[in-house]
C-alpha positions as CSV (number, residue, x, y, z in Angstrom):
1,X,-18.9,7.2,23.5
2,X,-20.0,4.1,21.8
3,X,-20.5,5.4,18.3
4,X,-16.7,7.1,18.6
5,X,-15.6,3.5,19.9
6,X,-17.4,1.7,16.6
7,X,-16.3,4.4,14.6
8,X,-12.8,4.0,15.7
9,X,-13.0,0.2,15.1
10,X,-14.6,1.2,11.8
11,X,-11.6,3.1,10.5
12,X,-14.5,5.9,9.6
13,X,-13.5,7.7,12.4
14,X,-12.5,11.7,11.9
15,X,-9.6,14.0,13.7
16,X,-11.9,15.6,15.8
17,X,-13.4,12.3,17.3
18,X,-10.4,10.7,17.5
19,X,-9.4,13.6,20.1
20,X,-12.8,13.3,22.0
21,X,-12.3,9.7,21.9
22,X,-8.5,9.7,23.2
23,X,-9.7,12.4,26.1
24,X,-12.6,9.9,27.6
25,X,-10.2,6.8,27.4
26,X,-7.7,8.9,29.4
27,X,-10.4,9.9,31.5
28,X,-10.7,7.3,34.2
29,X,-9.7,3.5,34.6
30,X,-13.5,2.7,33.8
31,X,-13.4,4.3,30.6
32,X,-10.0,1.9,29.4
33,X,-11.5,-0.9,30.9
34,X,-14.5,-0.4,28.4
35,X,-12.6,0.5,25.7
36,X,-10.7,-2.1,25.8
37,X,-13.9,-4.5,26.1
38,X,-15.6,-3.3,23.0
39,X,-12.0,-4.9,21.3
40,X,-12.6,-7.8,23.1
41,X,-16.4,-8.6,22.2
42,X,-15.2,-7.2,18.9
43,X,-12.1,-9.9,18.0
44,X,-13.3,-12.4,19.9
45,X,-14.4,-15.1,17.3
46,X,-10.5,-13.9,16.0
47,X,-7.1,-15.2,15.5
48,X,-5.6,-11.5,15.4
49,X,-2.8,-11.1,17.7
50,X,-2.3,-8.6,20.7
51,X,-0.2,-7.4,23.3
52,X,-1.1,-6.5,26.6
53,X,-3.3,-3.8,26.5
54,X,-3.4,-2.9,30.3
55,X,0.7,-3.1,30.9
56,X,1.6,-1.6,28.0
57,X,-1.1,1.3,28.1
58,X,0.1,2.0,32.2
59,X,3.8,1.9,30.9
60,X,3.0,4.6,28.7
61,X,1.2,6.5,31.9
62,X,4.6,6.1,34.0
63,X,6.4,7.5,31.2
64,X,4.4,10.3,30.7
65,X,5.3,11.2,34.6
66,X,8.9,10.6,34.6
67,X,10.6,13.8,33.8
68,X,14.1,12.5,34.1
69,X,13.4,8.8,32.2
70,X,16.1,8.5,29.5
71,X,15.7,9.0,26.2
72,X,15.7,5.6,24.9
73,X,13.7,4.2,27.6
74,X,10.8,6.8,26.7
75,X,10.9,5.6,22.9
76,X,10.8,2.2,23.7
77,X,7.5,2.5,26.0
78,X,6.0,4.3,23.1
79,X,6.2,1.9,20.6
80,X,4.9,-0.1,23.0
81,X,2.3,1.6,24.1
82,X,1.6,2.9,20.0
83,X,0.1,-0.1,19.7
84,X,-3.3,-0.2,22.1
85,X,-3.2,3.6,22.5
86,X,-3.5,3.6,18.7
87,X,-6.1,7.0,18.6
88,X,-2.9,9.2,19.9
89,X,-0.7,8.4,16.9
90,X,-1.1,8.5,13.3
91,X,1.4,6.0,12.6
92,X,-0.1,3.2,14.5
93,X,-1.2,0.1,14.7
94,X,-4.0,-1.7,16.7
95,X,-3.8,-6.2,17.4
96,X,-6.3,-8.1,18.6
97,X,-6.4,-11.5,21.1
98,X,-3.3,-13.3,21.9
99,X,0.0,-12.4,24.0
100,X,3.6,-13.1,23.4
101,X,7.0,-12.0,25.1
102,X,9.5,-10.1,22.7
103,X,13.3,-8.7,22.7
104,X,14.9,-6.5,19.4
105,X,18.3,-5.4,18.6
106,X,18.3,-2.0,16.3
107,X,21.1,-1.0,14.2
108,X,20.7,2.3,12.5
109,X,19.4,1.7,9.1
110,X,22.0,2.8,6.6
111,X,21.4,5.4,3.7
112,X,21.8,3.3,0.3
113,X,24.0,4.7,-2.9
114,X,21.8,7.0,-5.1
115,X,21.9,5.0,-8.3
116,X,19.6,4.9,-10.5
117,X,18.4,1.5,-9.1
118,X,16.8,4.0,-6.2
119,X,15.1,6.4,-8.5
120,X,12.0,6.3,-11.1
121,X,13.2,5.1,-14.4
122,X,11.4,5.7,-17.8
123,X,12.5,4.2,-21.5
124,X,11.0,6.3,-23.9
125,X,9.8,4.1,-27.4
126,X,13.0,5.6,-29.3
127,X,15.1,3.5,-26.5
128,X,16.3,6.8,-24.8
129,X,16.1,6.4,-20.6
130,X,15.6,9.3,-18.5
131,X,16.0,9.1,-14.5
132,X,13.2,10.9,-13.0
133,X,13.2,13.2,-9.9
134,X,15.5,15.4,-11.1
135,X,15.0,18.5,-13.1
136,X,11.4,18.9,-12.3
137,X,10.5,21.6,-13.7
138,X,12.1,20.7,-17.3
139,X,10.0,18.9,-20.0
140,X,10.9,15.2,-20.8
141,X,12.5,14.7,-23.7
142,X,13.3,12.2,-26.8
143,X,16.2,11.5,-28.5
144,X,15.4,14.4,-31.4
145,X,14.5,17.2,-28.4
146,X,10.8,16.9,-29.1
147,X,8.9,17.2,-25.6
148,X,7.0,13.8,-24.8
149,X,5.5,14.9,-21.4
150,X,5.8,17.7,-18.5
151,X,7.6,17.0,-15.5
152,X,5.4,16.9,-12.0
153,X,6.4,16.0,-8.2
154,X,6.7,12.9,-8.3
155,X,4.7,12.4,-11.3
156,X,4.9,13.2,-15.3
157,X,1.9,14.5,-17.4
158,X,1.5,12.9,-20.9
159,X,-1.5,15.4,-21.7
160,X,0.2,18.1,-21.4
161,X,2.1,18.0,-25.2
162,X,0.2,18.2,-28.4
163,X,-0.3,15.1,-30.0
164,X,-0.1,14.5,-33.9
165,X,-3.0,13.0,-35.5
166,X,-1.6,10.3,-37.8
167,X,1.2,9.5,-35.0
168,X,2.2,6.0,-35.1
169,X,1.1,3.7,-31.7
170,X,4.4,3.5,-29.9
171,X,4.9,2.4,-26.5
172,X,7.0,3.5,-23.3
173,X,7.7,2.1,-20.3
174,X,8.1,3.2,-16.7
175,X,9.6,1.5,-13.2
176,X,8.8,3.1,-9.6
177,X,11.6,1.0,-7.7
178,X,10.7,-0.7,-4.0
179,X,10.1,2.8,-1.4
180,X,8.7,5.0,-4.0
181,X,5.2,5.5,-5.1
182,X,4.5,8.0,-8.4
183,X,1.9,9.1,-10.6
184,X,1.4,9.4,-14.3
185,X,-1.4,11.2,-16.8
186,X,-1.6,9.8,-20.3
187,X,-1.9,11.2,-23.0
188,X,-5.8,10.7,-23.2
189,X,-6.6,12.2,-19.9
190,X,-6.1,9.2,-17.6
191,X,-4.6,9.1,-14.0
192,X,-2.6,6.3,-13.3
193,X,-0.5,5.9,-9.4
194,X,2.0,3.4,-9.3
195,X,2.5,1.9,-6.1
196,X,6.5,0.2,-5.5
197,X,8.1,-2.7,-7.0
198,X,5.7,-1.5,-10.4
199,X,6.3,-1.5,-14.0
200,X,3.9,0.0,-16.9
201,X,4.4,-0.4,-20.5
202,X,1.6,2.0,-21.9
203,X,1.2,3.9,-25.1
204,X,3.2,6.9,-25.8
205,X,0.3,9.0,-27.4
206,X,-3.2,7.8,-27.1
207,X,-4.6,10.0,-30.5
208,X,-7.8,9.0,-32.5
209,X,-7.0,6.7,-34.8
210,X,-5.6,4.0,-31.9
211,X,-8.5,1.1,-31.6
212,X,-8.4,0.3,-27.8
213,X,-6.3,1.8,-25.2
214,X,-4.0,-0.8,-23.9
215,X,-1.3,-0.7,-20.7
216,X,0.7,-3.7,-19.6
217,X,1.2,-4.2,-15.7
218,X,3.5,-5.5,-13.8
219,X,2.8,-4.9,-10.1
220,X,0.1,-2.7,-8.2
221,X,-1.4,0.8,-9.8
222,X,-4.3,2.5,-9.1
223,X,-6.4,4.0,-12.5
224,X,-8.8,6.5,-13.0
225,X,-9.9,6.2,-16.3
226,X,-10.9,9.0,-19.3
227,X,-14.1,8.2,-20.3
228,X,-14.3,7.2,-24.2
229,X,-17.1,5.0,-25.3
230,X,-16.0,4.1,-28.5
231,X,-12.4,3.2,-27.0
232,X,-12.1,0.8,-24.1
233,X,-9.1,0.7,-21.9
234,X,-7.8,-2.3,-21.0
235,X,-5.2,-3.3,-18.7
236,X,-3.4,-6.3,-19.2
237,X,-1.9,-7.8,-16.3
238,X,0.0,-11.3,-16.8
239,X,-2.8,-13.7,-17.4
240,X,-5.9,-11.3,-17.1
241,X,-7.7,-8.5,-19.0
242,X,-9.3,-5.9,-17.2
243,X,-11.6,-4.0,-19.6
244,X,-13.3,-0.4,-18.7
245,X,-14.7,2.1,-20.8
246,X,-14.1,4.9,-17.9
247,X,-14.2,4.3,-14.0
248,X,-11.8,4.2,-10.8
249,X,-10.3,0.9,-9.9
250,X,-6.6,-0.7,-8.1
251,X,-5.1,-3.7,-10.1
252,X,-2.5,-6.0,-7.4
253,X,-0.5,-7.9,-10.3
254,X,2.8,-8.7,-8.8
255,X,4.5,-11.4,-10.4
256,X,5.3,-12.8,-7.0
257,X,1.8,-13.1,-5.5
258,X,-0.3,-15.8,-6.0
259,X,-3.1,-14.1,-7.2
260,X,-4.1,-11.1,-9.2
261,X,-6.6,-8.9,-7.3
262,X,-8.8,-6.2,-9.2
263,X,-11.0,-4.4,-6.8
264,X,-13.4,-1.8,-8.4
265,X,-14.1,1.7,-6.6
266,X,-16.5,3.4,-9.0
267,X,-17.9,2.1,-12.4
268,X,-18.0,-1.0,-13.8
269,X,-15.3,-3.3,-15.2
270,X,-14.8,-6.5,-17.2
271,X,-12.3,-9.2,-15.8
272,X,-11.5,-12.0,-18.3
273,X,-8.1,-14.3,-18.7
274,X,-6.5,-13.0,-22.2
275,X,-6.0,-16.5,-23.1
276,X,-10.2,-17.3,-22.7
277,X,-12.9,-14.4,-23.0
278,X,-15.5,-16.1,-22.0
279,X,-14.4,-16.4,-18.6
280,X,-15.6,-12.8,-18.1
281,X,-16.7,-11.6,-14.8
282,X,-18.5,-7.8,-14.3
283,X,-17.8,-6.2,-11.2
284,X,-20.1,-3.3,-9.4
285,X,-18.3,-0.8,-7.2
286,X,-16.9,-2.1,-3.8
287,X,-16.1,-5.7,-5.2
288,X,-13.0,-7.4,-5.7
289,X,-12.5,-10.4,-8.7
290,X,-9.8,-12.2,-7.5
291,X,-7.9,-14.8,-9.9
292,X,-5.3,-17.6,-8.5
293,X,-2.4,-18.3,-10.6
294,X,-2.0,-22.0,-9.7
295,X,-5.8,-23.0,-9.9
296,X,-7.2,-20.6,-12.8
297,X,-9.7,-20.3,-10.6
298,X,-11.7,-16.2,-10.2
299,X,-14.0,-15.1,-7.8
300,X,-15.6,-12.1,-6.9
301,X,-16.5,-10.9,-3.3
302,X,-17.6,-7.4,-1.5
303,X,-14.7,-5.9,0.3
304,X,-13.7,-2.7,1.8
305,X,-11.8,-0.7,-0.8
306,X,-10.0,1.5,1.5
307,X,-7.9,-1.6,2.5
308,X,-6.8,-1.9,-1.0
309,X,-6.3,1.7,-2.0
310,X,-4.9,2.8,1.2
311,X,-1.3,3.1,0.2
312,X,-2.0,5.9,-2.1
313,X,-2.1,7.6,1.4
314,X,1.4,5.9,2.6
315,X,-1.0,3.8,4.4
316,X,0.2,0.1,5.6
317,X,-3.6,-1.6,6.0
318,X,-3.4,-4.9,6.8
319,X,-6.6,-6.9,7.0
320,X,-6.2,-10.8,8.0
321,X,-2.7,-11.3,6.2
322,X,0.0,-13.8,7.1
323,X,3.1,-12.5,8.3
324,X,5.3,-13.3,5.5
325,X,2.4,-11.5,3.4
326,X,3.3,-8.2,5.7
327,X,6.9,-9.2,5.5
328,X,6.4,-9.1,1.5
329,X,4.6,-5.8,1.8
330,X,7.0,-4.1,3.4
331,X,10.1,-4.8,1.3
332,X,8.1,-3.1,-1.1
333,X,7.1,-0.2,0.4
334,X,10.4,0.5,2.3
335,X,13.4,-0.7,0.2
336,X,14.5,-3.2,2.4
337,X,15.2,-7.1,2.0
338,X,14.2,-9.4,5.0
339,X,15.2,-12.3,5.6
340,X,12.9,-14.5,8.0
341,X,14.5,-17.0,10.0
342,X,11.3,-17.7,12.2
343,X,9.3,-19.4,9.5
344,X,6.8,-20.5,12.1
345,X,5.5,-17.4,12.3
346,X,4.4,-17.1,8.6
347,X,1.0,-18.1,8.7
348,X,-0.1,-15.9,11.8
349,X,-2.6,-13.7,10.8
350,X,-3.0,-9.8,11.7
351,X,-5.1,-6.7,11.5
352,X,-4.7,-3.1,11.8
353,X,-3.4,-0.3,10.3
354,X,-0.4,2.2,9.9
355,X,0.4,5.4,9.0
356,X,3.2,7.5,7.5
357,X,5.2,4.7,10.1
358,X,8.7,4.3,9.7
359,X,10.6,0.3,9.3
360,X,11.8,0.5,12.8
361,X,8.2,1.7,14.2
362,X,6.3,-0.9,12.4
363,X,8.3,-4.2,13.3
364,X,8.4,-2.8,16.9
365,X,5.1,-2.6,17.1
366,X,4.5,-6.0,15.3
367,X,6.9,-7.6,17.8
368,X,5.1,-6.6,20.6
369,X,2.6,-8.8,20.1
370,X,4.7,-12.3,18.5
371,X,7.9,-14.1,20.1
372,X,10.4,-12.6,17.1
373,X,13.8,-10.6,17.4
374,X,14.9,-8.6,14.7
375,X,17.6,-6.8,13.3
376,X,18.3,-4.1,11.0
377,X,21.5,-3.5,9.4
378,X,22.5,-1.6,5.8
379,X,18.8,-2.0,4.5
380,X,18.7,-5.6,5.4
381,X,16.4,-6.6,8.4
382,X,17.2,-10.4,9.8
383,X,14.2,-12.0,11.6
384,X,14.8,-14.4,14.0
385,X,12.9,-16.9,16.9
């Protein structure tokens, strides 16, 4: 079991494993008391935090037994127990090394107004704003009727309209609002996901005659880019320029974030600041150029690009971030606001990994682990000592 076990730890781990693996750890005391080593020996030069393994995973046991435990009893033990028995659940997560004592109070998280502040807005370059998700299978439209681009789930297709050759270079601009996610194809072939709390300003029609192909970002997007060698496609994104000719690469540009991370998946790319190209910096797949705001300062390191593309698969990856960096993350992804009133908790650092996991199933879990009480009340969540 050893290879499962480093697999597991790995992330690289398939469905199929992951049952053989979760079938010897319930096998016998022995087998826990291994698997629970290997985290050990693996974290132990760490700072992650933890939660009892052994209580927790022998809570869950009892639970399993009790046919007449109540019902919110039983939920409580499994977020508890979610967290070490991570290989049972998909939406889990998995600490290492430390121990804390927690208590929450849960109030049902309330259902906000559907405005339009909720829903995918796009201003098309004759000024006219359409609210997306509605009327999918209708073409988007401009002022004058003329279609500018085919409706898709969650998604709108730029390619899909005929484009004129002499058209003039006019721009549009889209926002995905905090909770949402959504994809766009321009008019040249390229795949762009947004990921929450984004905004794109990118060409209209991308025809012959333009020069370069240039967007304007303003938050997190993924790109896969159509290949033109006589065009390259830049993305701007506040004081950078990333520069590609065709490849597959996530930009992090938040205004809010210290930095601006470009991580490359496949291809090459060019990273310079707009303001000074000869600060450019080529990247090879699997490495990340990462530019602070405050310092000017860029540097480029080999990472894992899984942990940065993961939330294209509603994936919550955290990988040695602070807690107010998770607290940030998850106002995005979930459409809440939190307000944090146990600030000395802000530069703990964590690892692991969700998936497809709810507000209330995340902070749980992370709450096993760290001294915090929360609450959640009409899409606010208060954190508190």
């Amino acid at each position: 079991m050893q290879d499962l076990i480093e697999k597991y730890l790995n992330r690289t781990i398939t469905k199929s494993e992951r049952k053989r693996l979760k079938k010897w750890v319930l096998g016998s005391k022995e087998n826990l008391e291994i698997f629970r080593n290997e985290i050990k020996t693996r974290s132990k030069n760490n700072l992650y935090h933890h939660f009892d393994e052994k209580e927790a995973f022998e809570s869950f046991l009892k639970s399993v037994n009790k046919k007449k435990a109540k019902k919110a009893t039983s939920i409580k033990i499994w977020k508890y127990a979610a967290v070490f028995v991570a290989l049972i659940s998909l939406g889990s997560f998995l600490f290492y090394s430390v121990n804390g004592t927690t208590s929450q109070s849960v109030v049902e998280v309330q259902q906000q107004d559907q405005t339009s502040e909720n829903h995918v807005v796009i201003t098309l370059s004759d000024g006219t704003k359409h609210i997306l998700g509605q009327d999918k299978d209708n073409p988007l439209l401009d002022k004058n009727g003329n279609a500018i681009a085919q409706k898709q789930d969650q998604g709108l297709d730029f390619s899909a309209t005929n484009e004129q050759a002499d058209a003039p270079l006019v721009f549009s601009e889209i926002y995905v609002p905090y909770g949402q996610t959504f994809h766009i194809t321009l008019s040249d072939g390229t795949k762009v996901w947004l990921n929450a709390g984004t905004s794109l300003r990118f060409p209209q029609r991308l025809n012959a005659s333009t020069q370069n192909r240039v967007v304007y970002l303003d938050g997190e997007a993924f790109f896969d880019v159509a290949k033109d060698k006589d065009r390259p496609f830049i993305v701007n994104a506040e004081n950078l320029d990333i520069e590609v000719l065709g490849t597959q690469f996530n930009v992090s540009a938040y205004k809010s974030d210290g930095e601006i991370a470009t991580t490359l998946v496949e291809g090459s790319v060019s990273v310079h600041e707009n303001s000074n190209p000869d600060t450019k910096m080529y990247l090879s797949p699997s490495y990340q150029a990462s530019f602070i705001k405050e310092s000017g300062a860029m540097t480029k390191n080999k990472v894992d690009t899984d942990l940065y593309t993961g939330w294209m698969q509603n994936k919550l990856i955290i990988d040695n971030l602070t807690f107010q960096q998770i607290l940030d993350k998850l106002e995005r992804s979930h459409n809440v606001s939190i307000v944090n009133h146990a600030s000395h908790l802000n530069n703990e650092i964590f690892k692991g990994e969700f998936v497809n996991e709810s507000i209330e199933g995340i902070l749980a879990t992370i709450a096993s682990s760290t001294p915090f009480n929360y609450t959640i009340e009409n899409n606010v969540i208060t954190i508190s000592k």
